[in-house]
C-alpha positions as CSV (number, residue, x, y, z in Angstrom):
1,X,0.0,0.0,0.0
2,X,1.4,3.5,-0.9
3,X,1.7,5.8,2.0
4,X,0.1,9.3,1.6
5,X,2.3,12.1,0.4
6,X,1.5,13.9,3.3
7,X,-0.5,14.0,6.6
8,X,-1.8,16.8,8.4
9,X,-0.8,17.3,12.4
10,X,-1.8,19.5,14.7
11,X,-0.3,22.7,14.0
12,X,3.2,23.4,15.9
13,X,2.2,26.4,18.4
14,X,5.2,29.0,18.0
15,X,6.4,28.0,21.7
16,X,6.6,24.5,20.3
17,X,9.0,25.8,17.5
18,X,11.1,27.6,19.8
19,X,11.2,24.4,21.9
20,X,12.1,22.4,19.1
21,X,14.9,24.3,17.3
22,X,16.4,24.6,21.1
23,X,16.7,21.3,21.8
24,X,17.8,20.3,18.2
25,X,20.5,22.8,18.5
26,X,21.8,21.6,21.7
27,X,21.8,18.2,20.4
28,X,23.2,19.4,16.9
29,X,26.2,21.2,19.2
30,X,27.1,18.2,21.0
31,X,27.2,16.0,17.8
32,X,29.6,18.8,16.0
33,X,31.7,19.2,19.0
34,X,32.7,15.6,18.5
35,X,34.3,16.2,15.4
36,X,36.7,19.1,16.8
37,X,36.9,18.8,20.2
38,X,39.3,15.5,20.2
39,X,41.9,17.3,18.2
40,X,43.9,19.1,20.7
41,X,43.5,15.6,23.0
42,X,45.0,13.6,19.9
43,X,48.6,14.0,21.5
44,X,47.9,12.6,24.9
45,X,45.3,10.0,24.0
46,X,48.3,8.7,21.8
47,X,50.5,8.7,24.8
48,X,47.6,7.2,27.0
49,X,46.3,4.3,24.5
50,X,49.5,3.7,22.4
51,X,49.0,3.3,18.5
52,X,49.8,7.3,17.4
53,X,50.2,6.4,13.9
54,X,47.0,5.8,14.4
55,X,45.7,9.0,15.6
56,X,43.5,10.2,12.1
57,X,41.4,7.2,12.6
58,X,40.1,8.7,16.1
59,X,38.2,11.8,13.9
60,X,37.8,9.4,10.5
61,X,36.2,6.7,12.3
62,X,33.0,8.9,13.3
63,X,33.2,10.7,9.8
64,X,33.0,7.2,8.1
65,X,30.3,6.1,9.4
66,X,28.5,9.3,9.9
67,X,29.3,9.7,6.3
68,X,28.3,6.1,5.1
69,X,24.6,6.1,7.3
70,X,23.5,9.7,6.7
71,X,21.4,8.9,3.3
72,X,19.6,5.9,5.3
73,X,19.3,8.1,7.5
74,X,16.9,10.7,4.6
75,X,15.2,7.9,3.5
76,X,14.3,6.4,7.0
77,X,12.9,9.9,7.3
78,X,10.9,9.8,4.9
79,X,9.7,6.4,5.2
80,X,8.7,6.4,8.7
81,X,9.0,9.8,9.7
82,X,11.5,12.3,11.8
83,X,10.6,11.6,15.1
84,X,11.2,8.0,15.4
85,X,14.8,8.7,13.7
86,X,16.4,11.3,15.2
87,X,15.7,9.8,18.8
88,X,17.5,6.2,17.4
89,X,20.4,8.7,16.1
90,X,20.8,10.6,19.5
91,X,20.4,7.6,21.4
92,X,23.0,5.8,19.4
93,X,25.2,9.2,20.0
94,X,24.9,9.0,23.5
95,X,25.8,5.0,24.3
96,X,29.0,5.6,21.8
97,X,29.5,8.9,24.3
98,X,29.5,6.4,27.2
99,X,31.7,3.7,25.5
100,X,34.0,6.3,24.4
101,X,34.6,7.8,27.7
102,X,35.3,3.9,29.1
103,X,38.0,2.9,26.4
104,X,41.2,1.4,27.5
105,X,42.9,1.1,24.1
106,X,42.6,2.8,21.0
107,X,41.3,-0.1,18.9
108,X,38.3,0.5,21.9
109,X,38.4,4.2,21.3
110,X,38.3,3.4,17.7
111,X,35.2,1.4,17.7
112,X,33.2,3.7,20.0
113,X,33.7,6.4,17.5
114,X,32.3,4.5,15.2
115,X,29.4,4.2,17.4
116,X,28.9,7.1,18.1
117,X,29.0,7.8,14.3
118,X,26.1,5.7,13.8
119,X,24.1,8.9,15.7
120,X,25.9,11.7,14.7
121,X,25.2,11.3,10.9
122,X,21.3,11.1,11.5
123,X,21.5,13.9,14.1
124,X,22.9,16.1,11.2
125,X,20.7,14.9,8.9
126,X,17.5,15.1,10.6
127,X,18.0,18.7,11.7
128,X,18.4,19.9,8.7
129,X,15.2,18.3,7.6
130,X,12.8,19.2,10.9
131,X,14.0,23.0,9.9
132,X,12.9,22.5,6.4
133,X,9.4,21.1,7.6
134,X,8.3,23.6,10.3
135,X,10.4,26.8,8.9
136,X,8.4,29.2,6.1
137,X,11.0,29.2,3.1
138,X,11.4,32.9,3.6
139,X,12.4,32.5,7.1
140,X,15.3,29.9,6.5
141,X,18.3,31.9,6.0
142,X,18.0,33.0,9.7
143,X,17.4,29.7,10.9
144,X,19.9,28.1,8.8
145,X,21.9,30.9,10.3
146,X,21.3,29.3,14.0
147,X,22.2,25.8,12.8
148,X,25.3,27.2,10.9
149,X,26.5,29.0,13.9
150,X,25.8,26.5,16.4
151,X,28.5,24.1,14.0
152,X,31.1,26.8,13.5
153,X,31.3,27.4,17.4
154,X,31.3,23.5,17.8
155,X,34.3,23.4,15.6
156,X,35.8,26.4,16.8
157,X,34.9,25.7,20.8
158,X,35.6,22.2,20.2
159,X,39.7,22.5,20.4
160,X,39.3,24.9,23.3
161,X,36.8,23.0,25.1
162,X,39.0,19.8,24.5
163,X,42.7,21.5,25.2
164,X,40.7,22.2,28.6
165,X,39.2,18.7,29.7
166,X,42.4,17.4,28.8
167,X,45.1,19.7,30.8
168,X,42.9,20.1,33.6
169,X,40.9,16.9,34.2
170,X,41.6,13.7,31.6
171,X,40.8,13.6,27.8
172,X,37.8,11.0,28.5
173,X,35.6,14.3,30.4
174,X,35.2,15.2,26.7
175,X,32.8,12.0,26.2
176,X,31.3,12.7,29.8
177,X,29.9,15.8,28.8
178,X,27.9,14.6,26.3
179,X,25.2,12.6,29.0
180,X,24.4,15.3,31.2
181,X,23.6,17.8,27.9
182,X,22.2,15.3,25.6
183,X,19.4,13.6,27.7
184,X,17.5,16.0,28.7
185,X,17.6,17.6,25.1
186,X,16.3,14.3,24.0
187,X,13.5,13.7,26.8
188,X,12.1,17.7,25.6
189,X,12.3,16.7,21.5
190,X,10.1,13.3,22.0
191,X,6.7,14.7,23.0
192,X,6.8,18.0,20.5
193,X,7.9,15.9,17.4
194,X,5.2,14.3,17.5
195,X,3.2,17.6,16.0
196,X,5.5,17.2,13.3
197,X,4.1,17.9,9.7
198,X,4.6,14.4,7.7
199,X,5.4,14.1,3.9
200,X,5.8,9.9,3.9
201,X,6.7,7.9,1.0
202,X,7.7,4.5,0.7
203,X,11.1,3.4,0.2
204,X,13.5,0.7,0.0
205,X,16.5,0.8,1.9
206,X,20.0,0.1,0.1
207,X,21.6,-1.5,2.8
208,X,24.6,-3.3,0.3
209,X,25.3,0.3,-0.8
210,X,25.6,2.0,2.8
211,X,27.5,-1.3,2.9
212,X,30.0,-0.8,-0.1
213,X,30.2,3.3,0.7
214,X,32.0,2.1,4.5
215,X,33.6,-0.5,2.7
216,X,35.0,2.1,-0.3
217,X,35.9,5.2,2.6
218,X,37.9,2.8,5.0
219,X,39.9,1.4,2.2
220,X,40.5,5.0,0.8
221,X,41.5,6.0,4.9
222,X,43.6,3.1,4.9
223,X,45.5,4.3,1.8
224,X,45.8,7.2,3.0
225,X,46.8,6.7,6.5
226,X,50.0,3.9,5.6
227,X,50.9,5.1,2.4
228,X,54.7,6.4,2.8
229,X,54.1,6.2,6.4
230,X,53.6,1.9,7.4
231,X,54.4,0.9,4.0
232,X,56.4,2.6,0.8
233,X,53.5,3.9,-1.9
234,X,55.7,1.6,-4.9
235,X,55.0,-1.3,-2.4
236,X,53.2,-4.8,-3.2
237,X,50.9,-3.9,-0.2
238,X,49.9,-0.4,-1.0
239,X,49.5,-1.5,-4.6
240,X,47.3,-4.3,-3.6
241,X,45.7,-1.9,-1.2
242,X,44.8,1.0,-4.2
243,X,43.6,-1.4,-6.4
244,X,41.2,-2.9,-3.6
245,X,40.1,0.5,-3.0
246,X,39.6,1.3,-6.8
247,X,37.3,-2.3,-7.4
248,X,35.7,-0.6,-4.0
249,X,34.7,2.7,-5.6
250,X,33.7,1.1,-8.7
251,X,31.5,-1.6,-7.0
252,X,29.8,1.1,-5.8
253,X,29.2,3.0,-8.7
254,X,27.5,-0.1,-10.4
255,X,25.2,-0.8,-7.2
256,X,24.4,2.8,-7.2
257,X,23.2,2.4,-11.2
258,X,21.5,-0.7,-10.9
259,X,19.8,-0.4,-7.2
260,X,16.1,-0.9,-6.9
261,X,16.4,2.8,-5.2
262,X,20.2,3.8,-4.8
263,X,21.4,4.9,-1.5
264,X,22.8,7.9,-3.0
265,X,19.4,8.9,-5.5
266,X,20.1,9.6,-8.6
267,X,16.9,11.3,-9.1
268,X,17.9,13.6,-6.8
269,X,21.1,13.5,-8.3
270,X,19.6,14.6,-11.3
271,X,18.9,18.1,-10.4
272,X,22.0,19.7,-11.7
273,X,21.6,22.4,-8.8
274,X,21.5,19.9,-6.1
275,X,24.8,18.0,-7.5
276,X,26.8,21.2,-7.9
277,X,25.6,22.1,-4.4
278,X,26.8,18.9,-2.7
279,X,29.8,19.0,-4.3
280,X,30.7,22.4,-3.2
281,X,29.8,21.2,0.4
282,X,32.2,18.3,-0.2
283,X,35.0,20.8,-1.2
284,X,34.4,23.2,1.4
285,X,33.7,21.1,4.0
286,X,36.6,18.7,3.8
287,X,39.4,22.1,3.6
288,X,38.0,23.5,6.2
289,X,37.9,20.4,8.9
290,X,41.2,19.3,7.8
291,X,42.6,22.9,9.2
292,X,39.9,23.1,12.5
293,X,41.6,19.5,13.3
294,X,45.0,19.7,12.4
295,X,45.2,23.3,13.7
296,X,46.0,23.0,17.2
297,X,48.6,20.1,16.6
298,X,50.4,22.4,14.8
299,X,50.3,25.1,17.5
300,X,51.5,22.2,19.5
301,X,54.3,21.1,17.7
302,X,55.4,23.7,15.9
303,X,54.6,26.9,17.9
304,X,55.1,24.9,21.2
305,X,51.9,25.9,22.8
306,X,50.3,23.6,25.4
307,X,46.8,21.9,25.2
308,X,44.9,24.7,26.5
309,X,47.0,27.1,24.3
310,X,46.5,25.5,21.2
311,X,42.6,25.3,21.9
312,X,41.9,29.0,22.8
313,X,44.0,30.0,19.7
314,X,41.6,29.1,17.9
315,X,39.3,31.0,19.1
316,X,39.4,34.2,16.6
317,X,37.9,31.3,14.4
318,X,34.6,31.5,16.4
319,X,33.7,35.3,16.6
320,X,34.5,35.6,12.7
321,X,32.0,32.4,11.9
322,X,29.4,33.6,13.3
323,X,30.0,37.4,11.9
324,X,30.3,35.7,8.4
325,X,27.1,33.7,8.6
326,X,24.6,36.5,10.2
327,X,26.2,38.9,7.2
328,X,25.4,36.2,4.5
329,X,21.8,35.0,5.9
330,X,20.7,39.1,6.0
331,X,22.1,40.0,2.6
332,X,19.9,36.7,1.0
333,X,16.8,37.9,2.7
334,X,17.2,41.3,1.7
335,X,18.5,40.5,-2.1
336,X,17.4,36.6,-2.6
337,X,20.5,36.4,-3.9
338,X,22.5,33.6,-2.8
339,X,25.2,33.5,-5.6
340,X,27.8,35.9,-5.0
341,X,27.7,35.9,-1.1
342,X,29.2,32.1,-1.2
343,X,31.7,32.9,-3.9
344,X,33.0,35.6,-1.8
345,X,33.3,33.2,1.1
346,X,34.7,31.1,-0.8
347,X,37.4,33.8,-2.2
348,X,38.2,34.5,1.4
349,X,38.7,31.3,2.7
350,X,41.5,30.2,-0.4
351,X,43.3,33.2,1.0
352,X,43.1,32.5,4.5
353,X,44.8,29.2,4.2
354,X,47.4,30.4,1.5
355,X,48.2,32.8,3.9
356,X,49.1,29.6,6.6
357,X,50.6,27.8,3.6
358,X,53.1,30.6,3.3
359,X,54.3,31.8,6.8
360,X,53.9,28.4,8.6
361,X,56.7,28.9,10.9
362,X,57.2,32.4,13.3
363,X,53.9,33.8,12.3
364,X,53.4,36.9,13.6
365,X,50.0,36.7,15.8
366,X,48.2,39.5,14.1
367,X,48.7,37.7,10.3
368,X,47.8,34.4,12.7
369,X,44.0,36.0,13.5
370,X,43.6,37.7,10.8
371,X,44.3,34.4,8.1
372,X,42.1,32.0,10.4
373,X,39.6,34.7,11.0
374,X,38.9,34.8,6.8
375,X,38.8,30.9,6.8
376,X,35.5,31.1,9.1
377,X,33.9,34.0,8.2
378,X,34.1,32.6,4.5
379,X,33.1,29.6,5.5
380,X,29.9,31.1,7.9
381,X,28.9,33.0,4.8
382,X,28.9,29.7,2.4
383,X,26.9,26.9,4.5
384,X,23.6,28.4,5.3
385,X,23.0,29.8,1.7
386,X,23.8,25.9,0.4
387,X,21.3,25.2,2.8
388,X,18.5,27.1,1.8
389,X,19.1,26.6,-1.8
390,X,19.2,23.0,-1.7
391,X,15.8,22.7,0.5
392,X,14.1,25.1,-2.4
393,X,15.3,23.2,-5.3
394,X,13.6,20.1,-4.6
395,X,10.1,18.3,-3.7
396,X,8.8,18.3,0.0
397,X,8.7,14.0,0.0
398,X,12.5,14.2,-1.2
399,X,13.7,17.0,1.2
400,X,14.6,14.0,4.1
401,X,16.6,12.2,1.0
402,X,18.3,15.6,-0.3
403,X,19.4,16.6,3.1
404,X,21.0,13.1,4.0
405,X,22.9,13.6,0.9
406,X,23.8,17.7,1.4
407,X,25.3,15.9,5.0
408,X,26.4,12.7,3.3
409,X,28.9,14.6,1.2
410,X,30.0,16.7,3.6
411,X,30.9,14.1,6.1
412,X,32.4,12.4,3.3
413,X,34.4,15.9,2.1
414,X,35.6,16.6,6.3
415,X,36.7,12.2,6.6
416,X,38.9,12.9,3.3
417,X,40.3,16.0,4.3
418,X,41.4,15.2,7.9
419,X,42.8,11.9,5.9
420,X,44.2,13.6,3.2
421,X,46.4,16.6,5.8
422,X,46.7,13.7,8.3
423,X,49.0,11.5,5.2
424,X,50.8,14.8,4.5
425,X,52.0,15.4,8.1
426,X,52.6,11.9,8.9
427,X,54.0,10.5,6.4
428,X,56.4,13.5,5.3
429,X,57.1,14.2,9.3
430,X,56.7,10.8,10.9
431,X,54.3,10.2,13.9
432,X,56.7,10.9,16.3
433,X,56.7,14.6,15.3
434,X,53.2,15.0,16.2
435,X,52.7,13.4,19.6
436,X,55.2,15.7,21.7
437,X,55.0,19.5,22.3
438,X,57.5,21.6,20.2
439,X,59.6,24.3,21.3
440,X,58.7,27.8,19.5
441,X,60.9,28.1,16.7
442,X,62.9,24.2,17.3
443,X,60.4,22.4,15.2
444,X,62.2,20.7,12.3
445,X,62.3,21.5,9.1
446,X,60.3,18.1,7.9
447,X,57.6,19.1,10.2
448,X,57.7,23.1,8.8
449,X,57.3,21.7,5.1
450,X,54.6,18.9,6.1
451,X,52.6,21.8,7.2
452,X,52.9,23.9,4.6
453,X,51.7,21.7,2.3
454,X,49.0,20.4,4.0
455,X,47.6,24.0,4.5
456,X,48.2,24.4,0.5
457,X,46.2,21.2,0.1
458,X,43.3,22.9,2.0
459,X,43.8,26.1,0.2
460,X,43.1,23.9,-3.4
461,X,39.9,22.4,-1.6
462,X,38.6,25.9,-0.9
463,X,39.8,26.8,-4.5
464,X,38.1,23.9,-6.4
465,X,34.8,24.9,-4.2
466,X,34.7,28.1,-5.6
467,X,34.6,26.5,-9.3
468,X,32.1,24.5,-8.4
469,X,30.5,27.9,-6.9
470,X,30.7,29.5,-10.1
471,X,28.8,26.7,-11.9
472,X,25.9,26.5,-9.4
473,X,23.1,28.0,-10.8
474,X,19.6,28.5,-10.4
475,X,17.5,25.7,-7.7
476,X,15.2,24.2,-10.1
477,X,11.3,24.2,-9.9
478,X,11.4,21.3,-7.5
479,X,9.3,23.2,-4.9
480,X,7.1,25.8,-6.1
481,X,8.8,28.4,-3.2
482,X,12.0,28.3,-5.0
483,X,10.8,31.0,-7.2
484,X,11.8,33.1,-3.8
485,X,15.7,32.6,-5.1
486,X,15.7,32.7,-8.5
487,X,17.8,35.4,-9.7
């Protein structure tokens, strides 16, 4: 039996919204957190557990998963509605929190974050998507303003936060704190999602693909992670190992065309605004996470800051974000343009990290603030207006499926760049380099270059995010209220 495009709920009360978007946030703040606030801890958990050539897996693991489950994670939405899902995903969150905070090795730690992965994918996900069903379309940019702000000051409080729990108390109160904030947020949302507006469709669940996609990412982190580091990248193994992930990618590829309904939908896919969208996120995102993580290491190590140093460093990153994104949402509402406020960003950002790229050792603290300051605000002015275009440019019963992929690509975009910066430094600096606190001005010359290139790397991510920028055009007629954007 086909389910009803949509079913009509008692209407949301504006206190109920309020409630709502609260307690989403705060569970949308803790999720984010965990993607930034283990990197100043990265050091001494390597110390604690052992395995520091190891260290990129304790951010990739979450970002693989996250990554591979988010488009279930749409069409579960749509199949069975929000409510249901996002209370699986913040519950799944919260018991990887726990096992996280209890590991005694990092093959442990490793496996909790994958846990807690499981959760933090649909938590994205499914916020994106409430927003898009309770939110007027003229109202969005300031609400995607709130979600984009409350992910830029996870990133950017994340290090500080972390750097904190770890000099002052252990690294394993950054797990703790997840309980205490996260219940209650949870035992608020249950009751008022019910009231939700529902847009149901039937779907069938590609299980093989979410299957293939972990399959395809690990193998392509694994490449990344030993190649010139464990093993040489002319060896048999790392041959073997590319070609592995190569069959991976292309196994893929063919389930995705031949699926019954893809995980990845190519319907969606279709709409050539939608795939220019996600593939800016992918772009932007995976620069910009692969500098918010490896950021305080290199404060560490090269600038020889401590943990809590390194974290509050980072916090001219914070105030610019959220300057960036309030700039970009009221611009849109007053233009409904949301072209050349992202390019801009986008502009800004390249710089930004060129800037690190090119005085990555002895840089003066003013050219420090006023580089990492430009990465954010570019960044705050790019995400909300990706946002909003993407929830106009398609139909209300595919909105759950378009966001999981919008979040999909992004988690994929942020697990390839920390990979990607994490193979530069390690395997042109060795791991040793990066577990121990430098001495300002001492670090060696290996460890100078290794960051200078990985900062270069980011500053091509931003770069080939603003081509894709420049090819992003109109949202398409998918929703009648996209007319609100059109040029």
């Amino acid at each position: 039996m086909t389910a009803p495009e949509s079913q009509t709920q008692p209407a949301l009360t504006p206190a109920d919204r309020a409630t709502i978007m609260i307690s989403l946030m705060c569970v949308m703040m803790l999720a984010a957190l965990e993607t930034t606030i283990i990197a100043p801890a990265m050091p001494s958990i390597g110390r604690d557990l052992g395995g520091v050539e190891h260290m990129s897996w304790i951010v990739t693991a979450y970002l693989v998963i996250s990554t591979a489950l988010t488009p279930l994670y749409g069409k579960m939405a749509d199949i069975k509605g929000r409510r249901i899902v996002i209370v699986f995903a913040a519950l799944s969150f919260l018991i990887g929190s726990l096992a996280c905070a209890l590991a005694d090795s990092m093959l442990t730690l490793i496996l909790a974050r994958c846990l807690q992965g499981i959760g933090g994918g649909g938590i994205f996900a499914m916020t994106q998507t409430i927003i898009g069903d309770i939110v007027p379309v003229r109202e969005r940019p300031q609400y995607q303003v709130y979600t984009s702000t409350v992910w830029l000051l996870a990133n950017m409080l994340g290090p500080v936060l972390g750097g904190l729990l770890t000099d002052y108390m252990h690294w394993s109160m950054i797990f703790w704190i997840n309980l205490p904030l996260g219940i209650p947020a949870l035992l608020i949302l249950w009751p008022r999602l019910a009231r939700l507006p529902r847009h149901e469709r039937p779907h069938s669940l590609d299980i093989i693909g979410a299957l293939l996609i972990i399959v395809a990412t690990v193998l392509i982190m694994l490449a990344l992670s030993w190649g010139g580091a464990r093993y040489a990248w002319t060896s048999f193994e790392m041959i073997g190992l590319i070609a592995a992930t190569v069959f991976a990618w292309i196994l893929l590829a063919l389930r995705q065309l031949t699926a019954r309904e893809p995980l990845i939908s190519l319907a969606v896919l279709g709409n050539a605004h939608v795939r220019k969208a996600v593939l800016t996120s992918f772009c932007a995102m995976g620069a910009y996470i692969g500098i918010v993580i490896w950021l305080p290491v290199w404060l560490q190590t090269v600038e020889g800051m401590s943990v809590t140093a390194a974290g509050l460093w980072t916090l001219p990153l914070m105030a610019a974000s959220t300057i960036g994104a309030q700039w970009g949402a009221r611009a849109m509402r007053s233009s409904g343009n949301f072209h050349y406020i992202p390019r801009l960003g986008m502009i800004v950002a390249t710089l930004g990290s060129a800037v690190l790229a090119v005085f990555a050792q002895g840089m003066p603290i003013w050219l420090f603030v006023l580089a990492t300051s430009a990465i954010s605000a570019g960044i705050g002015a790019i995400f909300p207006m990706l946002t909003v275009s993407l929830q106009s440019a398609v139909a209300p019963h595919d909105l759950g499926t378009t966001m999981g992929l919008n979040v999909f690509m992004r988690s994929l975009g942020s697990a390839i760049g920390v990979a990607v910066l994490g193979a530069i430094l390690i395997g042109i600096a060795g791991a040793a380099a990066l577990e121990k606190h430098g001495v300002p001005g001492a670090a060696s010359a290996e460890l100078i270059y290794a960051f200078r290139l990985a900062y270069a790397a980011s500053a091509a991510g931003f770069a080939l995010g603003f081509v894709s920028l420049l090819l992003l055009g109109r949202p398409s007629m998918g929703r009648p209220e996209s007319r609100a954007f059109r040029n």
